[in-house]
C-alpha positions in Angstrom: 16.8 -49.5 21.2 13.8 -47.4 20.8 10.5 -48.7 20.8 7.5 -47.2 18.5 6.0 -45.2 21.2 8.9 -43.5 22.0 9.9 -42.8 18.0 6.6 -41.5 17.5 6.9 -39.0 20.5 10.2 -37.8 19.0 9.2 -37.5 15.4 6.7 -35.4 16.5 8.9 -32.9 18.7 10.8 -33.0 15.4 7.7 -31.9 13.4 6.7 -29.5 15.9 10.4 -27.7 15.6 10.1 -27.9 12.2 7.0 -25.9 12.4 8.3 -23.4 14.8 11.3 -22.6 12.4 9.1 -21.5 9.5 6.7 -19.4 11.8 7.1 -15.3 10.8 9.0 -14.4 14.6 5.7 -12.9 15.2 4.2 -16.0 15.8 4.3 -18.4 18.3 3.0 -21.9 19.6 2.0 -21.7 23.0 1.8 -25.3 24.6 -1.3 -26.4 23.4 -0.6 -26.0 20.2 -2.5 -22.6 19.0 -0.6 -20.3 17.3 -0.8 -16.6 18.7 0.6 -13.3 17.4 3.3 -11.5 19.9 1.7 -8.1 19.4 5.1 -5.9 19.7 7.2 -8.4 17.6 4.0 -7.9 14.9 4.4 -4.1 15.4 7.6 -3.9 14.6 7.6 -5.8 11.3 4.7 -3.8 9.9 6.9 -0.3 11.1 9.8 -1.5 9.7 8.0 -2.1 6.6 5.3 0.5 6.3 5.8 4.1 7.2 3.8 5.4 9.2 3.1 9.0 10.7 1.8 10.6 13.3 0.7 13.9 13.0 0.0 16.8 16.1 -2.3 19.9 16.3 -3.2 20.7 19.3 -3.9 18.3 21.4 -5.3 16.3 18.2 -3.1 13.3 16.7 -3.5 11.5 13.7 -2.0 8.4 12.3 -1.2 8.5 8.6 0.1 5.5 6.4 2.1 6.0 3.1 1.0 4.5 0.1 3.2 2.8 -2.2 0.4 2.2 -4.7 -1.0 5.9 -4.8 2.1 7.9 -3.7 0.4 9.7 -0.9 -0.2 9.8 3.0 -3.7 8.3 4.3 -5.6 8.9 7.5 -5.4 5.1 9.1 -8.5 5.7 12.3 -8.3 2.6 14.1 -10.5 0.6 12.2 -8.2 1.0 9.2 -5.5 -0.2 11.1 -6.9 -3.1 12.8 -8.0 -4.1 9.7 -4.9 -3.7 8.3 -3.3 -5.4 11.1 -6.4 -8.7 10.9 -5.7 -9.1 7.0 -1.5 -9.4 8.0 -2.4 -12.7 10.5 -6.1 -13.8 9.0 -5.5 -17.1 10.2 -4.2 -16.9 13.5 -5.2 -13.5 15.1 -7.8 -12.6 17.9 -9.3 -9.1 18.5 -7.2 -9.1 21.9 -3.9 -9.2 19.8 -4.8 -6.8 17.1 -6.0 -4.5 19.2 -2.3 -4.6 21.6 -1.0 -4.0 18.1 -2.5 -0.9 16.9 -1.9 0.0 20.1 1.8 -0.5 19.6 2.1 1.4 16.2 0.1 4.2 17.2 2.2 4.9 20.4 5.4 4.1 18.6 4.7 5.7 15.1 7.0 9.1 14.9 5.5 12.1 15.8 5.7 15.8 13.6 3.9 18.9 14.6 1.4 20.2 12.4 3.2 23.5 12.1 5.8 22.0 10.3 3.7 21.3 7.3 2.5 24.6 7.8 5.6 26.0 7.8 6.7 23.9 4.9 9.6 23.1 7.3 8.3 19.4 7.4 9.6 16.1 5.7 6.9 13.6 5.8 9.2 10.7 5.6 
């Protein structure tokens, strides 16, 4: 038979899977309880649901994000892009994570060579 202590330990090991089951699977509990973000699982959702572009001339490199809304390409710097990243996880994210985020998407993000566009040889998606 199980006594109350012991119930109440396993209803909450019950709550607390139930709470890890609805988490995004960029989010975590560590084991005190604080959700974080798991910056490359994070990265990968907002590639796979954004498109993003980086662009090369020179040695210069610029990130651009497509806009559903407006139809075109934007410059993201990396204040666009944490921010974009922050407003994602408002409630559970830390400067550390974003940051180890954007850093993910921009080394990640495909690549084209400014010449392309030049050359109207270049597909932007």
């Amino acid at each position: 038979m199980i006594n109350a202590e012991m119930q109440k330990f396993i209803d909450q090991k019950q709550k607390d899977m139930d709470d890890l089951q609805q988490l995004p699977p960029y989010l975590y509990k560590n084991n005190r309880g604080v959700i974080k973000i798991i910056p490359v699982k994070l990265g990968q959702m907002i590639l796979a649901n954004d498109k993003y572009l980086r662009i090369q001339s020179g040695d210069d490199l610029t990130l651009y994000r497509y806009s559903e809304k407006t139809g075109l390409w934007e410059k993201m710097t990396l204040d666009k892009l944490r921010s974009a990243i922050s407003a994602l996880v408002v409630d559970y994210w830390s400067n550390e994570e974003v940051l180890e985020t954007a850093k993910y998407i921009l080394d990640i993000a495909p690549v084209k060579d400014a010449s392309e566009f030049e050359r109207g040889t270049a597909e932007w998606n």
